[in-house]
C-alpha positions in Angstrom: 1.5 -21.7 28.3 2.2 -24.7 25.9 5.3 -26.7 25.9 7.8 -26.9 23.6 6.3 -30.1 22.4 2.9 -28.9 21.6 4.5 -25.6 20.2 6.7 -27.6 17.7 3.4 -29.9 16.6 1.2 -26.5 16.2 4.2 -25.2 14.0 4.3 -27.8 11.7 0.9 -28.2 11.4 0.5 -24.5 10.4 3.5 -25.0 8.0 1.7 -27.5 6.6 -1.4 -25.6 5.2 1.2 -22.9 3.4 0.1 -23.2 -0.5 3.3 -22.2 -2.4 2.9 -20.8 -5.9 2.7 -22.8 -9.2 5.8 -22.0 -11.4 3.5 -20.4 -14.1 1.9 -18.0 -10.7 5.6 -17.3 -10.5 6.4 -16.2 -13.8 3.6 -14.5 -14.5 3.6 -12.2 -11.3 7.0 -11.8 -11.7 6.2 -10.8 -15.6 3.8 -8.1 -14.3 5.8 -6.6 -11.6 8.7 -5.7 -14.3 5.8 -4.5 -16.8 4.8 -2.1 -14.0 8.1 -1.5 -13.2 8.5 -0.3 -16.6 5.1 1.6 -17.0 6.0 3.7 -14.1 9.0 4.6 -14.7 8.1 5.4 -18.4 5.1 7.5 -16.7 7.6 9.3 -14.2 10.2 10.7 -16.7 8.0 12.1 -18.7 6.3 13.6 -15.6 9.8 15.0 -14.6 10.8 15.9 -18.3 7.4 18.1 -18.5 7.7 19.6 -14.8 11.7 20.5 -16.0 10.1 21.7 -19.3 7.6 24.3 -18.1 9.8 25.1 -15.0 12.3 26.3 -17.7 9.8 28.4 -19.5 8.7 29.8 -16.6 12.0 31.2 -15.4 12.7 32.3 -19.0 10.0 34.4 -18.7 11.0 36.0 -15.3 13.6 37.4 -16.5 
């Protein structure tokens, strides 16, 4: 078991070797995740409005 002491000098030293991201690493992930963002959701309602489409056609046809 280390003590507290150690603990606190073995945290910091780990802190220590984070690498945050640049500003432009930032933007430019935070660019792509709303590109994304929009491709799906672009993707999924037309999905849903050709599912809803054909599910309509078929039920017109049942009857």
């Amino acid at each position: 078991m280390v003590n507290p002491f150690q603990f606190i000098q073995q945290v910091r030293s780990e802190a220590s070797k984070i690498v945050w991201p640049t500003r432009r690493e930032t933007l430019t992930t935070t660019v792509m995740v709303f590109v994304m963002a929009t491709i799906f959701a672009i993707f999924f309602f037309l999905a849903d409005q050709i599912i809803s489409w054909l599910l309509q056609l078929v039920l017109s046809l049942s009857l």
